[in-house]
Steps between C-alpha positions, in 0.01 A plus 500: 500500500466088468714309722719255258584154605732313348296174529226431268225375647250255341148623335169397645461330206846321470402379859155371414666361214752295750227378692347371197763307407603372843095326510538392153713204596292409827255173512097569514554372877767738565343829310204410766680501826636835384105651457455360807830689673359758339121466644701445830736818497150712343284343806825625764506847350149541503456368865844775602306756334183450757744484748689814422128683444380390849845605633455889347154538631641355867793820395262739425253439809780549755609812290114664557546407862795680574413794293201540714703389844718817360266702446316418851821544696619806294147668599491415879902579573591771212192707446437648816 
């Protein structure tokens, strides 16, 4: 069953098309400091992502530890 709103919400391509009109009106000096927000924002994600991988390897190299710490206690104090 599809959940009706009653709010219509804009296409991908009515948004693009937005967009498109909203640079159409911008100076050559203008459409290039937005590339270059957009280089900036691109260079920000790409340097969170790294981050964020380095940060779930960190995760998942404590995890192996204190399976193994389990497993080592749960083999010297339960299986007697």
């Amino acid at each position: 069953m599809a959940f009706s709103l009653g709010i219509r919400f804009p296409s991908e391509a009515d948004a693009i098309r937005k967009q498109v009109q909203a640079q159409a009106g911008k100076s050559p000096g203008q459409k290039f400091l937005a590339a270059l927000d957009v280089l900036d924002v691109a260079e920000k994600f790409s340097r969170a992502g790294t981050i964020r991988l380095e940060q779930l390897k960190i995760h998942a190299r404590l995890e192996e530890d204190w399976q193994r710490r389990m497993k080592e206690f749960i083999k010297q104090h339960v299986a007697d």
